[in-house]
Structure formats: C-alpha cells, structure tokens
N, C-alpha and C positions, 0 to 999 in steps of 0.2 A: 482680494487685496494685493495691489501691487506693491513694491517696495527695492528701492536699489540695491543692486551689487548682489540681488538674489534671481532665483529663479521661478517664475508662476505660469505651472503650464497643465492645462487643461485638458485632457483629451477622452472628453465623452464618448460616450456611443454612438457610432455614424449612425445614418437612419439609412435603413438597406430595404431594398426591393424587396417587396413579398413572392416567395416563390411558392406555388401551389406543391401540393402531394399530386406525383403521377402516375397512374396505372396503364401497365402495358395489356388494350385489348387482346382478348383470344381473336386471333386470325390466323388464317392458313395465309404462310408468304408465297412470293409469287414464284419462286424457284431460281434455280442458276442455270447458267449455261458455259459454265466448265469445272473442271476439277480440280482448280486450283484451290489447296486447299487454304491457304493463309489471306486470297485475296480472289472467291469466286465473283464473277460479273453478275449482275443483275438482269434476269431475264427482258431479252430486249419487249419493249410494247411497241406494237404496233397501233396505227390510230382505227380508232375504232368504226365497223360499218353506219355512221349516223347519217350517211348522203349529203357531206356537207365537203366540199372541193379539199384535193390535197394541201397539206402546209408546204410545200415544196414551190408553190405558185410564189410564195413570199421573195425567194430567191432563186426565182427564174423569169417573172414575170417582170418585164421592163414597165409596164404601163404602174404596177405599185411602186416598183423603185422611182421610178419619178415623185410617184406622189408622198412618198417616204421622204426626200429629197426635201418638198415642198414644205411639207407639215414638220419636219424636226429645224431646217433653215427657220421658220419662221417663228415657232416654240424658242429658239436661240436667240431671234432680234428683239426679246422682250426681258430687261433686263432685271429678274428677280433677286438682286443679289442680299445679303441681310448680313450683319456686321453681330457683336458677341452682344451688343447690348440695346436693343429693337428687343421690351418687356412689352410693347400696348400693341395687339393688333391693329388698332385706330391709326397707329403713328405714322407719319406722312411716309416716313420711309418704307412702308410696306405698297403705296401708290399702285408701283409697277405689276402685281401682284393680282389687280383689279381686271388690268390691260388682259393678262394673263387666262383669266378665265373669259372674260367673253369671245378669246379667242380660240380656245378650248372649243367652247359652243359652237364657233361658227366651222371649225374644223372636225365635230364627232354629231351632227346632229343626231342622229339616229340615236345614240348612247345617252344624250340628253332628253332627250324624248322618252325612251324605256327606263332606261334607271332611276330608280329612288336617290336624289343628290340631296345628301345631307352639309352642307356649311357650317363649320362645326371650330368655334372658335372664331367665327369671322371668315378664316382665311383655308382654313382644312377643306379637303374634299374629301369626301366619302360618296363612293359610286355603290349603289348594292341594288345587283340583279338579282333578284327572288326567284330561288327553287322551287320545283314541284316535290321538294322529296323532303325527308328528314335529317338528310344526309349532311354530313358537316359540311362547312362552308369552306371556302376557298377563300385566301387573304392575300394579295398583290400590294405592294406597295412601293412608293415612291417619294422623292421630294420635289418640289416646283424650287425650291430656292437655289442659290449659285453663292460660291464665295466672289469675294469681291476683285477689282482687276488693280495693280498698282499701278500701270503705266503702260496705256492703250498702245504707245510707239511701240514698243518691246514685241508687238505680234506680226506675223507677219501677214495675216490678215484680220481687218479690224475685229474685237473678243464680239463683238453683237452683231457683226453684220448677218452670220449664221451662211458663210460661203460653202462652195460645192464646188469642191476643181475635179468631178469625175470620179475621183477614189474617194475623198477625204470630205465631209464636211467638220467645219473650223468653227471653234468657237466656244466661250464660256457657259458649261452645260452640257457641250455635243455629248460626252461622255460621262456626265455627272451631274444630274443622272434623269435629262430629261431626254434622253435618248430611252431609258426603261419606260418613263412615264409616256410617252406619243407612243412608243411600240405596245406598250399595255391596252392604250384607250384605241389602238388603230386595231388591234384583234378583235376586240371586241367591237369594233363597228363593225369588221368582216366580216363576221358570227352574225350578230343580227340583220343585217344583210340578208342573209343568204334563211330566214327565217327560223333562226335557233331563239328556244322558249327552254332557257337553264334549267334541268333536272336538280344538279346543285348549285345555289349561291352563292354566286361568285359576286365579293367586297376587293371595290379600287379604294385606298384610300392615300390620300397625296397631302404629307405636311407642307409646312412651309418653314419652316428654323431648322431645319437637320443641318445646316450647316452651324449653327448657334446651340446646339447642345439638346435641341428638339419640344423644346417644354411647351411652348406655347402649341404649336402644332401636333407633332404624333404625342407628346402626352394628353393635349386634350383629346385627340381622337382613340385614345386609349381608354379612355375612362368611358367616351358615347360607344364603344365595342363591345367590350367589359356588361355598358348598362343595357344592351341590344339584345347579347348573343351568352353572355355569359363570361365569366371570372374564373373557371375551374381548372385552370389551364390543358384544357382540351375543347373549347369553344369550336376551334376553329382545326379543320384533315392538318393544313400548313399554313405557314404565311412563309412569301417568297419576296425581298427587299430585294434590293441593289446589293454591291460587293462582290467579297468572293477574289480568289485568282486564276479567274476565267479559265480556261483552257490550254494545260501546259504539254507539250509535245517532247517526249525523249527521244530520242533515236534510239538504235541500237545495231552492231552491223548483226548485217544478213548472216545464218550460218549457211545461205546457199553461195555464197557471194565467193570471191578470191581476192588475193590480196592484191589484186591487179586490176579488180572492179568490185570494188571497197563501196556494195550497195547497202544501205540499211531498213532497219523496219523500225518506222512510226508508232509509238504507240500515244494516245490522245490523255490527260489525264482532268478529269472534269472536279472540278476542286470549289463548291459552294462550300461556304462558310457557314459550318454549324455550330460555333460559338463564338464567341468573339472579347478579347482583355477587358479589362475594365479601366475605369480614366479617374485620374485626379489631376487639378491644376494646384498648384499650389502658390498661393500668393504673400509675398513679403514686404510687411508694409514699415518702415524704416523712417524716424521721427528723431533729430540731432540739433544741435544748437548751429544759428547761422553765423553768419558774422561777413568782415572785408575777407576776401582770400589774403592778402598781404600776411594774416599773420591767421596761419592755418593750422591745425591741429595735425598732430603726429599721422593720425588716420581721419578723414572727411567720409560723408557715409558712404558716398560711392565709393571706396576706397573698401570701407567694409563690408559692404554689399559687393563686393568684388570676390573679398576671400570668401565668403559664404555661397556663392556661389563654384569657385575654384574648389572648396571644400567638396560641397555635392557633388561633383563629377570628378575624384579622385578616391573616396575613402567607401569602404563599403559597397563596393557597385556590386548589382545586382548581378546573380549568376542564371543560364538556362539549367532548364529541366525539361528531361521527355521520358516520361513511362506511357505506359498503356493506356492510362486515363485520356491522354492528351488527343484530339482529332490526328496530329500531325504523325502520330505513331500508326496509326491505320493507312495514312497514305502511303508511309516509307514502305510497308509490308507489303502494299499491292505493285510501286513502282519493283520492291526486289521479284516479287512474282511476275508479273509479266514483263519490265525490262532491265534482268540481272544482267545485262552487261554495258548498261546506262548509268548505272550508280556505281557509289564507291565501292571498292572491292571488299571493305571488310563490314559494311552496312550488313551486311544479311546475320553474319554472327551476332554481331552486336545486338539486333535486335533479338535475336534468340539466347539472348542473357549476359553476352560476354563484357559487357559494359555496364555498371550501377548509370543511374538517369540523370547524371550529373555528367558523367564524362564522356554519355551520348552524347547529348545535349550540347556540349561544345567539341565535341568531334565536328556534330557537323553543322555548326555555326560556324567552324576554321574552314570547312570544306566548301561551305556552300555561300557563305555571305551575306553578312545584316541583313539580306529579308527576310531570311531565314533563322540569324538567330533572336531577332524582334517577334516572329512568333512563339519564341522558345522564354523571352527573357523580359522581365520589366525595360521599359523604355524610359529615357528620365532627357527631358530639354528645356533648356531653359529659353522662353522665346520673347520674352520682351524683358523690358529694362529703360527707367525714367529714370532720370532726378538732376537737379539743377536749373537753375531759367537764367541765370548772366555767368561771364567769365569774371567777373573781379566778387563774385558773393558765392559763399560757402551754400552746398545745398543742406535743405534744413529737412525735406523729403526727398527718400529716395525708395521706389519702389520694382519689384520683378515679378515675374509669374513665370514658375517652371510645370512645365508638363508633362504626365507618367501616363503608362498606358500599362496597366497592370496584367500581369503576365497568371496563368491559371492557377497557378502553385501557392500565390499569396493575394493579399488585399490589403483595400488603402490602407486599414488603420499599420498595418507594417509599414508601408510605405510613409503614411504621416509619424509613426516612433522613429524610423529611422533618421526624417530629417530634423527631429526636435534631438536625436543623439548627438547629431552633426551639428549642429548649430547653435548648440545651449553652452558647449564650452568658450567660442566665439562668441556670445552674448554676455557672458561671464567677465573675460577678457577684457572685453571693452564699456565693461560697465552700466551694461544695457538690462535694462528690464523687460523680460524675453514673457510675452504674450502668448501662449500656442494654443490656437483653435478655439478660441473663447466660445461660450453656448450662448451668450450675450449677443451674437455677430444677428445686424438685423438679415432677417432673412422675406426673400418679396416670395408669399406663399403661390403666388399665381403662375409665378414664372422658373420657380428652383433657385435661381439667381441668388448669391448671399453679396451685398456690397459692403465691405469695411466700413463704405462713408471716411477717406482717409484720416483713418486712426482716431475718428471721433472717440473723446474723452479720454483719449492716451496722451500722456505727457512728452516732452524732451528725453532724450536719452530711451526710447520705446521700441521695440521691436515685435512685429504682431505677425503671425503667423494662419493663414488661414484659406477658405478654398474657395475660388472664384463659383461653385454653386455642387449640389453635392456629388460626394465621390461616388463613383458607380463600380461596383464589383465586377467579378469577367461573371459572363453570363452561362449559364446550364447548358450543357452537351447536347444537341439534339442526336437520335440515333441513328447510326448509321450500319447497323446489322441488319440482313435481309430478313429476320427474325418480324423487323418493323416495315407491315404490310404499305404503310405510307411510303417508306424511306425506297421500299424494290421497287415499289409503281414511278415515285418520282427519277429514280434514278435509270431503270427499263424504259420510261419513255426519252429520257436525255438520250441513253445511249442509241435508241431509234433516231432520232433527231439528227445526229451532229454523225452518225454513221452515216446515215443518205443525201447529207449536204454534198456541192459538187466540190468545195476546198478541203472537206474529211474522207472522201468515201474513199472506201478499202481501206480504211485504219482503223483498229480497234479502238474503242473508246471506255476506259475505265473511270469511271463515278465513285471518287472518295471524299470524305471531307476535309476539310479543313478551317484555320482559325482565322479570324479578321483582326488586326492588329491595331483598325481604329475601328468607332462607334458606329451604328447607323441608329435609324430609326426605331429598330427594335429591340434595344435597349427598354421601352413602352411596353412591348407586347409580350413579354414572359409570363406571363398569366391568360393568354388569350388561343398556345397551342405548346406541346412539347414538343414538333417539328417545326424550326424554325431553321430558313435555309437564308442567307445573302449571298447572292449571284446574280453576276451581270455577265452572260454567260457569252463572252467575248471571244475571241483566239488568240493566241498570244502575236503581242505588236500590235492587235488592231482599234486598241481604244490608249491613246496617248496623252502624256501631262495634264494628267488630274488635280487640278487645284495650282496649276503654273503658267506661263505663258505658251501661248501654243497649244491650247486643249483641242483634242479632236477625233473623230470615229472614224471606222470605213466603215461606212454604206451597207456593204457586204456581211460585215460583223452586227450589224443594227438588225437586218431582214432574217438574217440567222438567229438572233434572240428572238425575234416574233414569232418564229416558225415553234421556238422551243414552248413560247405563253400557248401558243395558238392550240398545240397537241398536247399540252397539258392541260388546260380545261377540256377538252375535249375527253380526253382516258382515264378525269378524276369525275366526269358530269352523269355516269349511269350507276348512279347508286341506287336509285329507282326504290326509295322507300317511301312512308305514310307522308302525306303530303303535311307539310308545316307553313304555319305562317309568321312570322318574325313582327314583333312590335316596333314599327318607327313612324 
C-alpha cells in the first residue's frame, strides 16, 4: 500500500549464491624454497618429462609470433560487442557472434576435431578434452564478447581492424579478453599437435555476455558444468578466467650498489585474483507532474534527482578495511618480506599489529592510490542519468543508475539500507512516495535482468528504487597457503614460467593473491571449485585501456600467457588415476 507524504519501503531478502561446504584434502604440499617466514616462495615446477617441445618456443619462436599475430588480429576484426540489454540469444544483435565461431574453426582445426564442443545456450562454448584418469578436471575460461566503442574517430587505429605495428596489436578485445581466449585454444592446438592424449580433462569454456553481467552465457554454462561434472564445489583442481593485476614489479636498491651507482633488484610480484567484490546497480526511477517550464516548480525532478544523487556521494561513504582475512593482506606481507625497502617504511609494523584494520586500510589508500584503496573499500558511481525530452516541458520522468562494487567486509543489503537512509529523508521532503526494492519488480528468470518497466503502476509524485538485475555478493577467498596442494603447483609452475622468460629472467618472482575490484565470469562458478584464480597474466604496461579507446597488448605479453596455459596443463595432466568417463 502506497500513500503520500509517507514512506513504503521494502527490503526483502536478496537471493544469494549458494556456496557449497568445503573440505580441504589430505595432501602433502609441494614445499618452499626459502625461509622466509611471513611470505615463503612456492617451490618452483618445472615442466614435466612428457616429450612434448619447451614452452619457451612460445616466446622465442618467430614462425608462432607471426601466427599469434595472425590469429588474435583477426579474432579482433570480428566485432562481438553486446550492450546491458541483449536477453534472447536469437537477437540479431548477437549476428557477429556466428561470424566468430566459424572462424574459431577455421583457425583451431585440430581442437575441433578432438574436442567435445558443447553450444550451450546458443552462443556458449564449451571445449572438453576427456582424460584418461579420474583426476579432477581443469577449467579455463574466457569471454568472446567486447564492450561497445563510442566513437571510431577517437582511435588511433581503427577498434576492429585488429592492427600490428610490431610491438602492439590494437584493438577492441586485444586485451579483453580475446587475447586469453586465442592463447587458450592456440595451446591446445600446440598439444594436440604434437600428439598429446589428456591424462586430465581439460574444459574451454567461452561466454558471450560477460560484459552484460554474464547470465545468458557463463550462467548457462554454469548450470551444463554443475549438470556434467558435479555442484560440490570441488568438481573441478581450478578454473583460471581472465583478470587479475598481472605482474607487478618493485624495485628496490641493491645493498651491493653505492650511492654513486644507485643499482637496484627487481623483484616480480604475480597477483591472480582470488576473489573478487561483489556489485550492485542501483536504479532510481522518478515519476513527477509535467507541465510548461514557464511556471516551474520550486524543485523539477531532475533537480531532485540531483540532490539525491549529491546526497549519495557526500554522506556516509564507505570506509576501507584490511585484516588478515582479506587477499591483499597476504600480499603486503610478502612485498615487506622480499622488498622491505620498496614499501612504506612503516607498513611492516603495521601489519604486525600496530594499526587496528581501519586505519591500515586507509593508511594505505592515502599511500598508495584509488586502485588500491577500491580493493580495500566499496565503490559507489553514479553512471547514467535521463530525464526530459524538450526545453520549454517540465520532465515528468527522470531516471539514474548508480553503481557499487561491494568491498569484502560488507554486502548489498548494507549497501541497498544505506541508500533507502539517504534518500527517504529527501523523499519525505518532497512529498514523494518512496518505493524501495519492491518484490513485485518483474523479474526475466532466463536472464537475471529485473526491469521496472518505467514505474509501471506507480503514480505521480513516485520514487522507486531498485536493482538493474541481482546484487551479487564479494565472492569466497580461494587459498592461497602452500598448505593447498593446488595453490603451491599453480603458483610453482608461474614462478617457473615468468622466471625463464627472456623480459624476467634473474628476477625473482613471488605468487600472491589478490582481489579483483570488478566481476568476471566466475561470479557462475563458485560451486564448480574452491580454487578459483582470475589472471591475465600480463607484465606491467603491457596490456593497455581496457574497456576505452586505444585498447591494446604486446605481442610479447600474449606469447608469455601461453607459455604460462601451455606448462600448466602440462604439470596439472599426470594425475594418472582410474580411468573415468564424463557424461555429455
């Protein structure tokens, strides 16, 4: 029951992810290789004797870099882009999408030919190499889609041509993130190639909406995984998406050095993201009397959609937090252990107690700067805003949608009380009848999507408050203690990897986690493994404006992630138990 100059606000139970119960297997870990005690290294892996050519050939061999060259150029000139509101796989604007796979095909035969290709949804792919073993499966994943481009002029080579000036290929995609997906399907034509018959089961599986919130895509391939392999969330050793912040490099000077040749030492710090915020949009839908402008009311809505927005970004903001739970506390612990004289000078106390997690937390958000304190802190933006259609007519609708990326410490429904605290006095005020979260709101069960339908059966003088499709919590910590026989193998083989590249070698490379500040695809898959990594395991500067104009990779940075897929199936593939056979 609505009724003026009051308030009727709503706010049910989100409906939240199911997260499985997890048990940590008995395993012997693979051990360290130093004594550091607050941040030992993960014993490095080496690739195992299976007689199948080094992964080094990736980035050194010119005859692949060409055809790396080729195949990600031309993965670029097909323009997969998808917008927030593309619900029917059918819809024409999925077209490009079509183009997309047959080109796939004519670019991996071999991988079409062996693998079980499941089309899943229409427009999903699911690649699955069948083991000989019983051995958990291996999960890779990607997107095929692109956000959209505003204004072709603005690049400085066209977003689809998919150019290559020698260092850089350019283009919408290079680096987001069909650069993982061509390096994903090009290993695995290298492997089969060279006549590899999978001990374990390695699944591609390639949405297509991850840039639209994922549902039609990685959730329906979440649900044909789930119905495959299992729900228990242990299905699958890992799944390893996109993300991440690649490869971050500290200095530090040399204690051999003088101060007259001021040399320093490198150290590497490999930072996949093992869990990542959670998101809410929230949308304001604003329903007022129109009229001539000539004789306008005291406040018009946009006017009050003004302060209501002015409200949210001065009152109540959100604070950081970092204790132990958090990934990013493990990093700082390793960055103080191997480069104490890279960091801040009072960091190392701090973590050993001298700071409560509040006034870490913004320690070193003052220190370090919004990327840092966005993993620490709810994010709140307000990114669109309508209302009006002529200059001389009062608007009669006026609508926004701000956007949170919820920080580990709290969840939406805090986030949705806080801005029904903020905005109900303002509704009050202006004699609005304040709508929050109604259970009413049609919801399209196929796609997550809730649409207002603007303000259907809300009157004049209405203000409705609600979430463009549902809020998503921050997601479960995968582990990152050598304790978890996954976590030392995966991170033993990185540190292999990116140590014998010819742009790292003689650096040490330390493997810690960290938090991803927006969504990916595996938002889906919490139920499908408790090691779940997002990395796109780049070096810093060499994958640039993600989601702006000017998107683009090195080359160099591309043959370097393949090298990393290439020797990780290979040191995850001799599990060598009872042979299994998977139903699809």
């Amino acid at each position: 029951m609505y009724f003026q100059s009051a308030l009727v606000i709503s706010l049910g139970l989100l409906a939240l992810p199911h997260t499985a119960s997890f048990i940590i297997p008995s395993q012997t870990p693979l051990g360290t290789s130093t004594d550091a005690e607050t941040c030992p290294l993960a014993a490095k892996v080496p690739p195992p004797n299976d007689g199948f050519t080094s992964g080094l050939k990736f980035v050194k061999d010119a005859h692949i870099r060409a055809q790396q060259v080729e195949r990600l150029s031309r993965a670029v000139q097909v323009p997969t882009t998808v917008n927030d509101y593309l619900t029917d796989p059918y819809d024409p604007g999925f077209a490009p999408f079509l183009e997309f796979h047959s080109l796939l095909e004519q670019l991996f035969p071999l991988t079409h030919a062996t693998a079980h290709l499941s089309h899943v949804n229409r427009l999903g792919l699911v690649y699955t190499l069948n083991g000989t073993s019983a051995a958990k499966p291996l999960l890779f994943t990607a997107h095929q889609d692109v956000v959209p481009i505003v204004n072709a002029a603005d690049w400085t080579h066209p977003p689809f041509a998919g150019h290559f000036d020698g260092e850089w290929l350019w283009g919408r995609g290079a680096s987001d993130c069909k650069n993982v997906l061509i390096g994903l399907l090009s290993v695995v034509e290298d492997l089969l190639a060279q006549g590899w018959t999978p001990t374990r089961t390695v699944v591609l599986a390639f949405g297509f909406d991850e840039e639209s919130h994922g549902w039609l895509g990685a959730g329906s391939i979440a649900a044909y995984l789930e119905e495959t392999f299992g729900a228990d969330g242990d299905a699958f050793e890992f799944v390893l998406d996109e993300g991440g912040m690649g490869l971050e490099v500290l200095s530090s000077p040399s204690s051999s050095s003088s101060s007259s040749s001021p040399a320093t030492t490198d150290v590497v710090y490999a930072l996949p993201g093992v869990s990542e915020k959670g998101s809410l949009d929230l949308t304001l839908e604003l329903r007022v009397a129109g009229g001539h402008s000539s004789v306008p009311p005291a406040h018009t809505g946009i006017g009050m959609m003004a302060e209501i927005i002015y409200t949210l970004e001065r009152a109540e903001l959100f604070r950081p937090r970092l204790d132990a739970s958090h990934p990013a506390y493990r990093k700082l612990q390793c960055q103080v252990a191997h480069s104490p004289d890279a960091v801040e000078p009072w960091l190392a106390r701090a973590l050993a107690g001298g700071d409560d997690a509040e006034t870490l937390a913004e320690r070193l958000a003052v220190s370090r700067g919004a990327a840092t304190r966005f993993t620490l802190q709810t994010s709140q933006a307000a990114d669109l805003i309508s209302g009006g259609v002529k200059s001389n007519a009062l608007p009669e609708t006026v609508s926004a949608l701000v956007n949170y990326r919820v920080a580990l410490h709290q969840t939406p429904d805090e986030v949705q009380a806080r801005a029904v605290r903020l905005i109900a006095p303002i509704a009050e005020r202006y004699n609005l009848t304040l709508v929050a979260f109604p259970e009413e709101e049609k919801e399209e069960e196929e796609t997550g999507l809730r649409i207002p339908g603007d303000n259907d059966g809300h009157a004049a003088n209405t203000l409705v408050l609600s979430t463009l499709s549902e809020p998503l919590r921050p997601a479960p910590v995968s582990p990152t203690d050598l304790e978890s026989e996954t976590w030392a193998r995966f991170a033993g083989v990185t540190r292999a990897v990116f140590e014998s590249v010819p742009s790292l070698q003689g650096k040490t490379v330390v493997v810690a986690g960290d938090i991803m500040t927006g969504n990916t695809d595996t938002r889906f898959y919490w139920n499908l493994s408790r090691n779940i990594y997002r990395w796109s395991p780049s070096r810093q500067g060499g994958a640039l404006n993600i989601h702006t104009v000017d998107e683009r990779v090195a080359i160099d940075v591309h043959l370097e992630a393949m090298m990393l897929y290439y020797d990780l199936i290979r040191a995850f593939d001799g599990a060598g138990q009872t042979e299994i056979e998977h139903d699809l």
